[in-house]
N, C-alpha and C positions, 0 to 999 in steps of 0.2 A: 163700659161699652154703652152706645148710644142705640137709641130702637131702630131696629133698621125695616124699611119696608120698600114696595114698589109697585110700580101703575100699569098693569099695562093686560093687552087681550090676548091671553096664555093661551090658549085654544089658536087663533089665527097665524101668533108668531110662532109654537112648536106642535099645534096639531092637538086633537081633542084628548087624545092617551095621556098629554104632561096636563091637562088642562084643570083635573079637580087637584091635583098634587099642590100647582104652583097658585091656586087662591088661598092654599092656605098661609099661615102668617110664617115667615122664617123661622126656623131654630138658633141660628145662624150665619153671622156674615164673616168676611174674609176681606181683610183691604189691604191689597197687594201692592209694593213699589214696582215702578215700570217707565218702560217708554208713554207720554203721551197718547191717546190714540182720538182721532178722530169719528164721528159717524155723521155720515153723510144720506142722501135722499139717494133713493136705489135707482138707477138707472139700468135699461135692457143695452147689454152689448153687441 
């Protein structure tokens, strides 16, 4: 298995309670087959 990591501002995107959890380095990854998916820029509907 290859080291898996990620970027990003845990506190803004799930709130300050996930925020000391997810700086720390994974245990763990999981790579799942699937449909495609897209992520796009959030727009207000």
């Amino acid at each position: 298995m290859l080291p898996a990591s990620y970027h990003c501002d845990a506190a803004t995107l799930y709130g300050p309670a996930f925020a000391p959890m997810l700086r720390q380095a994974p245990i763990s990854a999981l790579l799942a087959e699937g449909s495609d998916i897209s992520v796009m820029p959030k727009k207000l509907l």
